[in-house]
N, CA, C and O atoms as a DFTB+ gen file, in Angstrom:
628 C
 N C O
     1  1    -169.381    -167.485    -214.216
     2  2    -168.497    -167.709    -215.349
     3  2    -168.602    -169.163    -215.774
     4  3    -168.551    -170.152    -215.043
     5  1    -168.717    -169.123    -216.751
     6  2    -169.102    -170.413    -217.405
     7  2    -167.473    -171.480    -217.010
     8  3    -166.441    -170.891    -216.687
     9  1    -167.512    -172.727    -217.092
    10  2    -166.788    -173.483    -217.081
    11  2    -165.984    -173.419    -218.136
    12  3    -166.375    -173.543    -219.297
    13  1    -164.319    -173.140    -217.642
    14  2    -163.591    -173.378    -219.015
    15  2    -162.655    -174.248    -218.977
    16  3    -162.322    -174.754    -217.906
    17  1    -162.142    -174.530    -220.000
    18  2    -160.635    -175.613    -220.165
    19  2    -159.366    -175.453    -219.069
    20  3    -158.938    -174.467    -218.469
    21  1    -159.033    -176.608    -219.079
    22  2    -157.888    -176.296    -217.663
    23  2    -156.713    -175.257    -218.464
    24  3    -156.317    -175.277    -219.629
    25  1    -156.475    -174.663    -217.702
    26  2    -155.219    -173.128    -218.137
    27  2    -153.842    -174.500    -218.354
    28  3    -153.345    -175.343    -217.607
    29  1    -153.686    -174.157    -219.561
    30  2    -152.092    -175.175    -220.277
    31  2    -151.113    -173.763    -220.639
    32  3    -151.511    -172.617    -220.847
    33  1    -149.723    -174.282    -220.633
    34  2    -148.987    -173.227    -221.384
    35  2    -149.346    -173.721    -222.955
    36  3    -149.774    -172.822    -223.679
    37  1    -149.252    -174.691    -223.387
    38  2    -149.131    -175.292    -224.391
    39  2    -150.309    -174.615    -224.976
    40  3    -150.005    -174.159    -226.079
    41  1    -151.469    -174.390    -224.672
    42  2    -152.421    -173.597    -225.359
    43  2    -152.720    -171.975    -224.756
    44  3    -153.850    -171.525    -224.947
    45  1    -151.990    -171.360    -224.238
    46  2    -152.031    -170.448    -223.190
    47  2    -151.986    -169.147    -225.106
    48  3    -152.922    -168.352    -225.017
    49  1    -151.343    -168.975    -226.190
    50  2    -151.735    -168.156    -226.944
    51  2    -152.660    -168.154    -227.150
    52  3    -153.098    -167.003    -227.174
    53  1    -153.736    -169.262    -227.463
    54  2    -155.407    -169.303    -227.957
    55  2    -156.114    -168.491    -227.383
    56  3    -157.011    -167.749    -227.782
    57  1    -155.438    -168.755    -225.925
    58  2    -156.251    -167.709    -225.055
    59  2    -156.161    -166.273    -224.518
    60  3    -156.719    -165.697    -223.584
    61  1    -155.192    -165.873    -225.509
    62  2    -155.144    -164.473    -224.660
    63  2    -156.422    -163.569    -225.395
    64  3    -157.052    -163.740    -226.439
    65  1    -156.470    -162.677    -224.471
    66  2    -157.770    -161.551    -224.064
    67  2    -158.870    -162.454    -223.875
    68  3    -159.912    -162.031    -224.375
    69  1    -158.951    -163.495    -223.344
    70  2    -159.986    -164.453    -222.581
    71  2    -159.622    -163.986    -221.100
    72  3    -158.507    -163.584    -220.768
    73  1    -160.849    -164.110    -220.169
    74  2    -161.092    -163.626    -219.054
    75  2    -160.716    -165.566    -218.428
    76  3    -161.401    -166.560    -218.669
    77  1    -159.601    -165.491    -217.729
    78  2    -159.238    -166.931    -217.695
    79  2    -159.581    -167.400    -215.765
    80  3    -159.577    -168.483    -215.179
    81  1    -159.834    -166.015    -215.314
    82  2    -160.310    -166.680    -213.860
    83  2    -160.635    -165.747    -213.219
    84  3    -160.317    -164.578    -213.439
    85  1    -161.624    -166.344    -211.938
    86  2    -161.957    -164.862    -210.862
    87  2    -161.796    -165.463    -209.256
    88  3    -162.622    -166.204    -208.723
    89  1    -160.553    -164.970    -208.629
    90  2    -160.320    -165.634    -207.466
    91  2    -161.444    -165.452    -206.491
    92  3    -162.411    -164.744    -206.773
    93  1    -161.325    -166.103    -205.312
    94  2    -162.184    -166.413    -204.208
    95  2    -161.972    -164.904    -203.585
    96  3    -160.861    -164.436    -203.835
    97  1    -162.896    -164.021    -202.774
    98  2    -162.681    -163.179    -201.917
    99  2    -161.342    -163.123    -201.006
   100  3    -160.841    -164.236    -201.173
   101  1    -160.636    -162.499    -200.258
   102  2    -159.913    -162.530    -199.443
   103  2    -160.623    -161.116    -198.537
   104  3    -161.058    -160.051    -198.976
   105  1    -160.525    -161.606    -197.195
   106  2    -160.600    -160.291    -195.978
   107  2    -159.591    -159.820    -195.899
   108  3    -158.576    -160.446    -196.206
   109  1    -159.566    -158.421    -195.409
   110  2    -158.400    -157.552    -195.023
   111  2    -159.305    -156.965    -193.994
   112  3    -160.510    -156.778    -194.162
   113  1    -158.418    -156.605    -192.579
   114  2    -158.775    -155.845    -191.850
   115  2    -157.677    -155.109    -191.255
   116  3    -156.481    -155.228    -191.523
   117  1    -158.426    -154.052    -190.108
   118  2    -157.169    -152.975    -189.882
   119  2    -155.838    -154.088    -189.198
   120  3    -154.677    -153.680    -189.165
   121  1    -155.988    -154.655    -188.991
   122  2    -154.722    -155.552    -188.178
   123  2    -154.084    -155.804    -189.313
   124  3    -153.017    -155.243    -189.563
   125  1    -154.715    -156.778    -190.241
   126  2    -153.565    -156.937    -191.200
   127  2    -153.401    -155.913    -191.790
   128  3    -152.310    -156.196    -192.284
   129  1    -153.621    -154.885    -192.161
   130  2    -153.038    -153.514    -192.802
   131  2    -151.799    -153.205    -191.898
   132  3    -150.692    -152.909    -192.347
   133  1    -152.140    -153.315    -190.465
   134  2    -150.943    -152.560    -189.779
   135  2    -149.868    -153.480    -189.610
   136  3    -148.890    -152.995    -189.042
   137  1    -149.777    -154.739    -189.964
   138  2    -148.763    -155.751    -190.177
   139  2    -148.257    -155.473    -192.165
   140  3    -147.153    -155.641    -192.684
   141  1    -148.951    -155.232    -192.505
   142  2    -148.439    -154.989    -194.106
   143  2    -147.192    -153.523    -193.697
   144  3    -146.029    -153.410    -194.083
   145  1    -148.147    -152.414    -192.644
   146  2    -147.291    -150.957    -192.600
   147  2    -145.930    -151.745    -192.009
   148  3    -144.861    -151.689    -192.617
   149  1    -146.103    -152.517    -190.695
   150  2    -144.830    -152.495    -190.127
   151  2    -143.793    -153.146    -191.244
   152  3    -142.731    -152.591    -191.525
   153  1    -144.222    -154.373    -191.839
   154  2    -143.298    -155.057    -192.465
   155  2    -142.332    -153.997    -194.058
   156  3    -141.267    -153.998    -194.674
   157  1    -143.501    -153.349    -194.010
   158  2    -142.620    -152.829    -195.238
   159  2    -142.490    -150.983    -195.137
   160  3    -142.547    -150.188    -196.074
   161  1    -142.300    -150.692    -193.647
   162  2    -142.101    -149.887    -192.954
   163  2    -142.600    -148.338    -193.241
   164  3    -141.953    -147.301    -193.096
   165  1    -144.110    -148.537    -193.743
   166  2    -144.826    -147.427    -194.230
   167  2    -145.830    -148.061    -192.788
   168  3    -146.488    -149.077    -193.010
   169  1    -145.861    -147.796    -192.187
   170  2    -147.046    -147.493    -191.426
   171  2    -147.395    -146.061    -190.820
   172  3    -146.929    -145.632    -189.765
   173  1    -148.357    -145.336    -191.718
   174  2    -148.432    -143.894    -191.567
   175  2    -149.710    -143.895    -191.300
   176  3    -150.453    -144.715    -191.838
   177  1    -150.216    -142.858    -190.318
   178  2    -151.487    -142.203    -190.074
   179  2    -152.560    -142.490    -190.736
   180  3    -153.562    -142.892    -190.145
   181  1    -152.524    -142.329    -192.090
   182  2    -153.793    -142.701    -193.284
   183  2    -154.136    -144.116    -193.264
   184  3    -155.250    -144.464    -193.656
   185  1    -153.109    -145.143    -192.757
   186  2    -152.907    -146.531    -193.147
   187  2    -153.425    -147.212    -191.750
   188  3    -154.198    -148.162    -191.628
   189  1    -152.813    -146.496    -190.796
   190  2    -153.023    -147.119    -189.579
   191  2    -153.453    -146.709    -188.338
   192  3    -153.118    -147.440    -187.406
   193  1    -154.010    -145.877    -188.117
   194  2    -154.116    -145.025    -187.226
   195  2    -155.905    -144.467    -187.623
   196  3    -156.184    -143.446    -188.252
   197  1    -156.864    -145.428    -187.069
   198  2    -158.178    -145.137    -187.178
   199  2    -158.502    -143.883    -186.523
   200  3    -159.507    -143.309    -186.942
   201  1    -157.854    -143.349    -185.584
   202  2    -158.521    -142.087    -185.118
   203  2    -158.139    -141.014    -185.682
   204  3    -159.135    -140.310    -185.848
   205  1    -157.238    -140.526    -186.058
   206  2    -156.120    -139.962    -187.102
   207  2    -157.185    -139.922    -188.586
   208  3    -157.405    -138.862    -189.173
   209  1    -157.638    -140.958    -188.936
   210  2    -158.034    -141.034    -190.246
   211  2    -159.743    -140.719    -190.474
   212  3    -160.370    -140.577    -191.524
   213  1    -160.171    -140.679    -189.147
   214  2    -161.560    -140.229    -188.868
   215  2    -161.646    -138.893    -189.522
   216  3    -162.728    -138.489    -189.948
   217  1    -160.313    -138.036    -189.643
   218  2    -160.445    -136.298    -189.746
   219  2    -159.776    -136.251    -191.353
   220  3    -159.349    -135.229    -191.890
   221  1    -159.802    -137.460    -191.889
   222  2    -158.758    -137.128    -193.684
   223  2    -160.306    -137.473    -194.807
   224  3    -161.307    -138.176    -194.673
   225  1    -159.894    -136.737    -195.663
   226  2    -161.284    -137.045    -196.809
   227  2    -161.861    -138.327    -197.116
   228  3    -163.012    -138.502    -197.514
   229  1    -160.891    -139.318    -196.883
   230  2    -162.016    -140.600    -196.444
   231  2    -162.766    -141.497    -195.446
   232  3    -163.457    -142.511    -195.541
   233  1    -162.148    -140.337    -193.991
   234  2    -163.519    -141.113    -193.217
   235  2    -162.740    -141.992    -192.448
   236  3    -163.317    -142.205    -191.381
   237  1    -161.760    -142.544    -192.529
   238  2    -160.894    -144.228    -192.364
   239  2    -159.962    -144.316    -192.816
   240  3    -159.474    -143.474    -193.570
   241  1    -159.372    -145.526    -192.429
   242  2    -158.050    -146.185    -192.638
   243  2    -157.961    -146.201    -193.980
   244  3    -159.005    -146.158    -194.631
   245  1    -156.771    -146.261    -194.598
   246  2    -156.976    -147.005    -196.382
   247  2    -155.673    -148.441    -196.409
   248  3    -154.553    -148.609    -195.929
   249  1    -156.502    -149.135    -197.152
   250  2    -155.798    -150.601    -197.203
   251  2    -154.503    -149.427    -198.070
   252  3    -154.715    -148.244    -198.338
   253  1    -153.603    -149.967    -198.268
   254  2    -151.910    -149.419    -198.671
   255  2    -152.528    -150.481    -200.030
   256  3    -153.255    -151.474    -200.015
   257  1    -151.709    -149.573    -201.374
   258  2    -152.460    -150.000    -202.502
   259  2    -151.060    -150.985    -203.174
   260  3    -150.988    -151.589    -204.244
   261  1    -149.838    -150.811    -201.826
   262  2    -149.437    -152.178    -202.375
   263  2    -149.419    -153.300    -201.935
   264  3    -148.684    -154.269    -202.128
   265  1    -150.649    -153.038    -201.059
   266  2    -151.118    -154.364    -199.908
   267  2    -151.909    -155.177    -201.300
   268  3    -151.572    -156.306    -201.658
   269  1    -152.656    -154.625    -201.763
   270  2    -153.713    -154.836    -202.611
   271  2    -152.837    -155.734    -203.711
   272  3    -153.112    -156.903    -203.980
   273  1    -151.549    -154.856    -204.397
   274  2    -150.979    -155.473    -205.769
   275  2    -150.212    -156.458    -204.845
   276  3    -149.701    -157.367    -205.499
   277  1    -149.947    -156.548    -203.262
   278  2    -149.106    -158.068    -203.538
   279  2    -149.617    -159.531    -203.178
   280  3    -149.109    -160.613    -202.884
   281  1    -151.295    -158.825    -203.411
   282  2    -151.660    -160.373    -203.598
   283  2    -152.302    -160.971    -204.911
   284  3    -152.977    -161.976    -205.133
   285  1    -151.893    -160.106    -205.565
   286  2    -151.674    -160.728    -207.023
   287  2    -151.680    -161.929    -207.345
   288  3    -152.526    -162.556    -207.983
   289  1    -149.963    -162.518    -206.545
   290  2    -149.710    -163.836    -206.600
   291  2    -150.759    -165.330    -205.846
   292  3    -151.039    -166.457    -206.255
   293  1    -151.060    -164.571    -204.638
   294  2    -152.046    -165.422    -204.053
   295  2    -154.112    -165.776    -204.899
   296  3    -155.021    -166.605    -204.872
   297  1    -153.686    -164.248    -205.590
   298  2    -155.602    -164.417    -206.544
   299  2    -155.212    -165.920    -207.622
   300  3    -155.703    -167.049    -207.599
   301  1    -154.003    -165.244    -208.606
   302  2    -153.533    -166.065    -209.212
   303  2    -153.328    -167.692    -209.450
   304  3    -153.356    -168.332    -210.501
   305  1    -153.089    -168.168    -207.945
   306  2    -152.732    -169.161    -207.526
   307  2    -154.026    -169.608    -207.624
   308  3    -154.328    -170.498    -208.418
   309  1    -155.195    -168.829    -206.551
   310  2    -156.241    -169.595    -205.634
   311  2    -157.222    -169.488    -206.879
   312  3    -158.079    -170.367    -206.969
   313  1    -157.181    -168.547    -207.797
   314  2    -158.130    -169.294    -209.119
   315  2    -157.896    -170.500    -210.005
   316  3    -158.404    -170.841    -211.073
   317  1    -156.734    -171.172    -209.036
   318  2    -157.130    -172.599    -210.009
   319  2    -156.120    -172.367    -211.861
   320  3    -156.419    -172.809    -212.971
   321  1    -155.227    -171.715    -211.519
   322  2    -154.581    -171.095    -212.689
   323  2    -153.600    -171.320    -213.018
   324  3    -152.988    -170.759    -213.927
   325  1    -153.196    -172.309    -212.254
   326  2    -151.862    -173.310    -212.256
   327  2    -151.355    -173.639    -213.295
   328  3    -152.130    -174.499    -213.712
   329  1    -150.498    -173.527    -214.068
   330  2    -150.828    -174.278    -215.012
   331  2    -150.483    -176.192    -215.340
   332  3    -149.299    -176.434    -215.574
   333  1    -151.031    -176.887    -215.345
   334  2    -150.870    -178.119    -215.387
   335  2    -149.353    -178.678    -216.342
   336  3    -148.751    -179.702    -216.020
   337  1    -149.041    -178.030    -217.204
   338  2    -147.899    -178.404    -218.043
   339  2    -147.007    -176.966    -217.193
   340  3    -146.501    -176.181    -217.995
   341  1    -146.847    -176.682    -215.961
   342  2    -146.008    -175.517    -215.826
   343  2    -145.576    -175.526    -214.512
   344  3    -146.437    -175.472    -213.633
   345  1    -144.076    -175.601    -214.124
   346  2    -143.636    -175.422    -212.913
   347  2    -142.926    -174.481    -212.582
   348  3    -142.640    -173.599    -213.392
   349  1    -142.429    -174.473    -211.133
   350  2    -141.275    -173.339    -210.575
   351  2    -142.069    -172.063    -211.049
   352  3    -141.389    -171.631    -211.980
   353  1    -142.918    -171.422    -210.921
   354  2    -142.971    -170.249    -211.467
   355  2    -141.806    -168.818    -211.139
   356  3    -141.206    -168.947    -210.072
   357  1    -141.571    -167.932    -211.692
   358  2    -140.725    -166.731    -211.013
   359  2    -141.514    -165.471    -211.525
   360  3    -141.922    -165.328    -212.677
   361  1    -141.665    -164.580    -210.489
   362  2    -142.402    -163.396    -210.896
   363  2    -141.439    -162.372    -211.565
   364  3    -140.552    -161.714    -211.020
   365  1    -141.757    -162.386    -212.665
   366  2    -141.238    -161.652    -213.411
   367  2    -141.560    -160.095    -213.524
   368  3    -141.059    -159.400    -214.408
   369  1    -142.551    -159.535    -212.430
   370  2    -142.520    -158.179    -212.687
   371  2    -143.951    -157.593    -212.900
   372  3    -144.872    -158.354    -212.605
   373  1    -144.210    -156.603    -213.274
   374  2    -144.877    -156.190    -213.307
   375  2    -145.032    -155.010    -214.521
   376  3    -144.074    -154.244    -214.409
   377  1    -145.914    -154.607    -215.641
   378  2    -146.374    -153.470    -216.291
   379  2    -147.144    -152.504    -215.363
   380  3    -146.825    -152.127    -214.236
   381  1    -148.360    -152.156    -216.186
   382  2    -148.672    -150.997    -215.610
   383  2    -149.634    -151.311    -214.459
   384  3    -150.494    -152.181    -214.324
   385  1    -149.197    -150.301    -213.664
   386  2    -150.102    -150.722    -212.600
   387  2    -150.897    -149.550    -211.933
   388  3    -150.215    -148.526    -211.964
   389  1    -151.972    -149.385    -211.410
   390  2    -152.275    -147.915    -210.676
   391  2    -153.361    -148.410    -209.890
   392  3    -153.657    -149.602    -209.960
   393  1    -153.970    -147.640    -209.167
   394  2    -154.555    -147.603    -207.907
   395  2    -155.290    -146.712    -208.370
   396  3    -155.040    -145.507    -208.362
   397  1    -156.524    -147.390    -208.930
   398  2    -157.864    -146.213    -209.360
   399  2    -158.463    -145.920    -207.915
   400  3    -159.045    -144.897    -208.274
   401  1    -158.663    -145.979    -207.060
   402  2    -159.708    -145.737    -205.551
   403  2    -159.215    -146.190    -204.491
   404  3    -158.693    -147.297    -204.357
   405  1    -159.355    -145.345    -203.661
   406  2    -159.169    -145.465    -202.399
   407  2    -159.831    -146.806    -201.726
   408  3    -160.991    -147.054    -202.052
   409  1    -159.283    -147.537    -200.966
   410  2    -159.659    -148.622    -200.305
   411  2    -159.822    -148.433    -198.895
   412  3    -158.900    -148.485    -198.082
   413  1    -161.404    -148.144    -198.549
   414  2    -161.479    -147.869    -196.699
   415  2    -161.409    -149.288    -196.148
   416  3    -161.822    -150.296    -196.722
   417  1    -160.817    -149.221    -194.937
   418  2    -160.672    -150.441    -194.367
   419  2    -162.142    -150.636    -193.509
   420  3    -162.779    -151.681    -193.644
   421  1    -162.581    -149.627    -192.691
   422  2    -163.747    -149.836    -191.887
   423  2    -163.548    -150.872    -190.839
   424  3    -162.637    -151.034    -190.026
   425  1    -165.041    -151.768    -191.162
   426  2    -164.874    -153.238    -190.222
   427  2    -163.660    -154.273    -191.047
   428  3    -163.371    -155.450    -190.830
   429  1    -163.281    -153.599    -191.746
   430  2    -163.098    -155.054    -193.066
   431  2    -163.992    -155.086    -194.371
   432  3    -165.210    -154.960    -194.501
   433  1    -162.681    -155.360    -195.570
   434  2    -163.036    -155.359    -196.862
   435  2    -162.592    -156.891    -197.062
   436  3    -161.742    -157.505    -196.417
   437  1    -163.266    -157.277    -197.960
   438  2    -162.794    -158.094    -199.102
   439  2    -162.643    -157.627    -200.380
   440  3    -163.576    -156.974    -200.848
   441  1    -161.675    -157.820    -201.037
   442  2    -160.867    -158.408    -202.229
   443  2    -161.059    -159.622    -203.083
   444  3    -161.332    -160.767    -202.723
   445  1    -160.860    -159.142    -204.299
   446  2    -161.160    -160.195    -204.986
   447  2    -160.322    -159.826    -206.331
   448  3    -159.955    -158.659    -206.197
   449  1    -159.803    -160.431    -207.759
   450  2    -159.366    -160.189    -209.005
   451  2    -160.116    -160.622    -210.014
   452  3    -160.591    -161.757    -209.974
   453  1    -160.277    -160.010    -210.784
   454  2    -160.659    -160.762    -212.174
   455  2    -159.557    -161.220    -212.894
   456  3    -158.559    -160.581    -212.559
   457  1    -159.395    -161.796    -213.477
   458  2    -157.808    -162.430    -214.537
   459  2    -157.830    -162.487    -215.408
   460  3    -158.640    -163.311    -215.833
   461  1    -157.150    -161.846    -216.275
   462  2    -157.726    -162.154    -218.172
   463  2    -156.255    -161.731    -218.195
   464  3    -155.514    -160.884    -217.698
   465  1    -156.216    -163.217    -219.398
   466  2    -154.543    -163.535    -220.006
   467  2    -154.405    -161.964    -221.600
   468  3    -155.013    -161.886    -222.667
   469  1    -153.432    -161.110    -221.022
   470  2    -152.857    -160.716    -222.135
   471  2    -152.096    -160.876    -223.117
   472  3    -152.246    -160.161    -224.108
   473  1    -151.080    -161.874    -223.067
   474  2    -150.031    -162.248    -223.924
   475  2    -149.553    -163.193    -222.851
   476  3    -149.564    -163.336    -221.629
   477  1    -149.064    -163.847    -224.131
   478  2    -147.688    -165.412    -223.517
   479  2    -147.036    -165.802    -224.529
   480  3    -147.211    -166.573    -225.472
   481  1    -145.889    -164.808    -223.978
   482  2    -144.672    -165.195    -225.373
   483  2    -143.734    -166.834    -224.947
   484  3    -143.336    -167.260    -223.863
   485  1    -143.658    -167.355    -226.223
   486  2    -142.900    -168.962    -225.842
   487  2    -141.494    -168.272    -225.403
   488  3    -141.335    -167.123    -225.816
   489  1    -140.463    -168.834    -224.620
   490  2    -139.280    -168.887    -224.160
   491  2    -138.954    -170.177    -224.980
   492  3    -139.577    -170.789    -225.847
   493  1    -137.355    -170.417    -224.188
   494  2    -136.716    -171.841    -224.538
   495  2    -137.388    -172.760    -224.088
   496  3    -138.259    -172.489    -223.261
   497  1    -137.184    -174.050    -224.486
   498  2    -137.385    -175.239    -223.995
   499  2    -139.021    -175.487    -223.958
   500  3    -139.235    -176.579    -223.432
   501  1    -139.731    -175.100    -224.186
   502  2    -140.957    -175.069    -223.918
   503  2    -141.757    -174.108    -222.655
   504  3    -142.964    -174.218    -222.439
   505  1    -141.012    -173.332    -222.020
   506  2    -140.741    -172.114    -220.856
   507  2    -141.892    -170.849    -221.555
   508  3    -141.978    -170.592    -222.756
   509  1    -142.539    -170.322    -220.664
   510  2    -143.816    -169.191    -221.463
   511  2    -143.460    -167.927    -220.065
   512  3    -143.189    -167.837    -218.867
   513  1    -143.727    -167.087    -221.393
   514  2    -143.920    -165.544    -220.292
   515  2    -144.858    -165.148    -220.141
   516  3    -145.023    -164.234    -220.950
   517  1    -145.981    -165.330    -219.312
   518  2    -147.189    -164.824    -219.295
   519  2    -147.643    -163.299    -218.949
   520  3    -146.898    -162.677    -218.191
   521  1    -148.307    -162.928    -219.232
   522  2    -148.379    -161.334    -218.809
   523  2    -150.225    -161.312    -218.718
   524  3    -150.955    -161.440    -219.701
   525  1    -150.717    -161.109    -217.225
   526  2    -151.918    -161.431    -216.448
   527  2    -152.245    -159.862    -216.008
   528  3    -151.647    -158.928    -215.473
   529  1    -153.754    -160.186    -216.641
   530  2    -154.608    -158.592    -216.349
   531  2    -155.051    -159.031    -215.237
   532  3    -155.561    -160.151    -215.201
   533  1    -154.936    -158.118    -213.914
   534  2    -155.704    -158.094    -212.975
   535  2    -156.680    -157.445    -212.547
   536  3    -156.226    -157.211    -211.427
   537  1    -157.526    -157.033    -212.550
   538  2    -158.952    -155.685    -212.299
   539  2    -159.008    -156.255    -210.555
   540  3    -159.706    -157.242    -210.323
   541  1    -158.397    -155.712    -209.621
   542  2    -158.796    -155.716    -208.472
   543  2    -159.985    -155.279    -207.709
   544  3    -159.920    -154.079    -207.441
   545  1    -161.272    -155.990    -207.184
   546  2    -162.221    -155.098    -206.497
   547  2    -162.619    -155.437    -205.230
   548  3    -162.435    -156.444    -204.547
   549  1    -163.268    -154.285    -205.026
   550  2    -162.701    -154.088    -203.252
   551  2    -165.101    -155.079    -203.361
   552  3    -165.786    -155.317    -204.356
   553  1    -165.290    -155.200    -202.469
   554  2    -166.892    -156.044    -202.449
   555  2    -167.833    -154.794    -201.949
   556  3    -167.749    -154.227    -200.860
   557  1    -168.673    -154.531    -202.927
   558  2    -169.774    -153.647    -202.477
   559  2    -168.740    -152.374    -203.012
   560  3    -168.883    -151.371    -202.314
   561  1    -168.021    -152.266    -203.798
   562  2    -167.495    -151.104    -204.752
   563  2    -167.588    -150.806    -205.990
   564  3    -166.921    -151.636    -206.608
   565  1    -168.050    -150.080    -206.676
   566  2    -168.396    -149.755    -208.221
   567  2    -166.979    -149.567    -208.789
   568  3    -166.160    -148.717    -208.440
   569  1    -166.842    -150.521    -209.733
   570  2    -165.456    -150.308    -210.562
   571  2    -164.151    -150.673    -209.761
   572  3    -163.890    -150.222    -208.646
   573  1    -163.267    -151.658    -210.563
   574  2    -161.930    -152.171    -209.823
   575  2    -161.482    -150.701    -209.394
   576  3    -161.728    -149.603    -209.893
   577  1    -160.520    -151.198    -207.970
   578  2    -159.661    -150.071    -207.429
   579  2    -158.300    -150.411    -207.879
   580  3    -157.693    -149.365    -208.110
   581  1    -157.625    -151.388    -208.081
   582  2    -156.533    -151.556    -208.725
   583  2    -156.255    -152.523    -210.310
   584  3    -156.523    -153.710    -210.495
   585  1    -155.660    -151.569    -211.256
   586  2    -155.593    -152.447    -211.992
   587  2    -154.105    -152.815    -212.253
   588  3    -153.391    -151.907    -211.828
   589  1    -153.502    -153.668    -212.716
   590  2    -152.457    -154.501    -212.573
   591  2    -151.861    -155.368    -213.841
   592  3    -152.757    -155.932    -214.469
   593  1    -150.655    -155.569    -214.299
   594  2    -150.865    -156.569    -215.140
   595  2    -149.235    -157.039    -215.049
   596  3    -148.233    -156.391    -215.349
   597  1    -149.362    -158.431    -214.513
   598  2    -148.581    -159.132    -213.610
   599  2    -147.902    -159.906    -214.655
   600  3    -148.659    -160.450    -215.458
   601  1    -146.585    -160.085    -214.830
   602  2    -145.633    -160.711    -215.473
   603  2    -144.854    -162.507    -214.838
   604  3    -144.104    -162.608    -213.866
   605  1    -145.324    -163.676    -215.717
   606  2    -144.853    -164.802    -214.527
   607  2    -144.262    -165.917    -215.652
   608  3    -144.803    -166.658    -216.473
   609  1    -142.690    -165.611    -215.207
   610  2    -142.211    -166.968    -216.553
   611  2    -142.545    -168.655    -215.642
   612  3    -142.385    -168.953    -214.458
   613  1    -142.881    -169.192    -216.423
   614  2    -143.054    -170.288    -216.312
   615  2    -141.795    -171.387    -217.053
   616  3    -141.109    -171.341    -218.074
   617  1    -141.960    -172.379    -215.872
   618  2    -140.671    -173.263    -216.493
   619  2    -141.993    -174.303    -217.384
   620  3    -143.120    -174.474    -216.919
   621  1    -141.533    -174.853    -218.638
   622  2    -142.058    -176.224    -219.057
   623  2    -142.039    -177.430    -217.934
   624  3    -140.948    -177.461    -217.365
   625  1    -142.941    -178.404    -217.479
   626  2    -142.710    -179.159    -216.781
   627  2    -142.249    -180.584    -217.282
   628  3    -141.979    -181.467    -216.469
């Protein structure tokens, strides 16, 4: 991806439906899956339980597809997407979201997002609502498995 302008709120309309970043990989493996099940108290057979999942139509474990949407915030961050005129962020939510494919865990996947700005409506004070396309893909997979589009008001700094 070619080099682009540092991400501003102040110019953040110019850019919407620009592809504004593509985070660094992240690993997932079965351990952290089964720390995602305990904490948010889905840890079921399909998710965690490799021998169990040897006998279900995919073969394996599956990463939990809201393991996947809650690092949203961390792709976000680690692409450098900060915005320089923008503090305190608060997650404002989320649109549509779905889980096109199954995610096998195996030895370990990496993750990764693409980011492309959809809209950024101005608030008060100089304050923006951004609303962020995410195309989630799993490495060595044809076509994002999650797509996403992440809501984040920003204070003016």
């Amino acid at each position: 991806m070619p080099h682009s302008p540092p991400f501003l709120l102040a110019t953040a309309q110019q850019r919407i439906g620009e592809k504004i970043g593509v985070s660094p990989w992240v690993f997932i493996d079965q351990v952290q899956t089964n720390v995602f099940g305990e904490v948010t108290r889905w840890r079921t057979p399909g998710h965690c339980d490799p021998e169990h999942a040897k006998n279900t139509p995919y073969g394996g474990t599956l990463l939990h597809g809201f393991h996947a949407v809650s690092l949203i915030t961390h792709f976000y961050k680690s692409s450098e997407l900060w915005p320089q005129d923008g503090r305190d962020p608060l997650n404002y939510g989320l649109d549509k979201v779905r889980i096109l494919q199954p995610m096998i865990i195996g030895e370990g996947i990496k993750l990764r997002s693409q980011i492309t700005l959809l809209d950024a409506q101005p608030k008060q004070d100089g304050d923006m609502l951004l609303k962020t396309q995410h195309d989630i893909e799993v490495e060595g997979m044809e076509g994002p498995a999650v797509y996403a589009e992440y809501l984040t008001y920003w204070h003016a700094a």
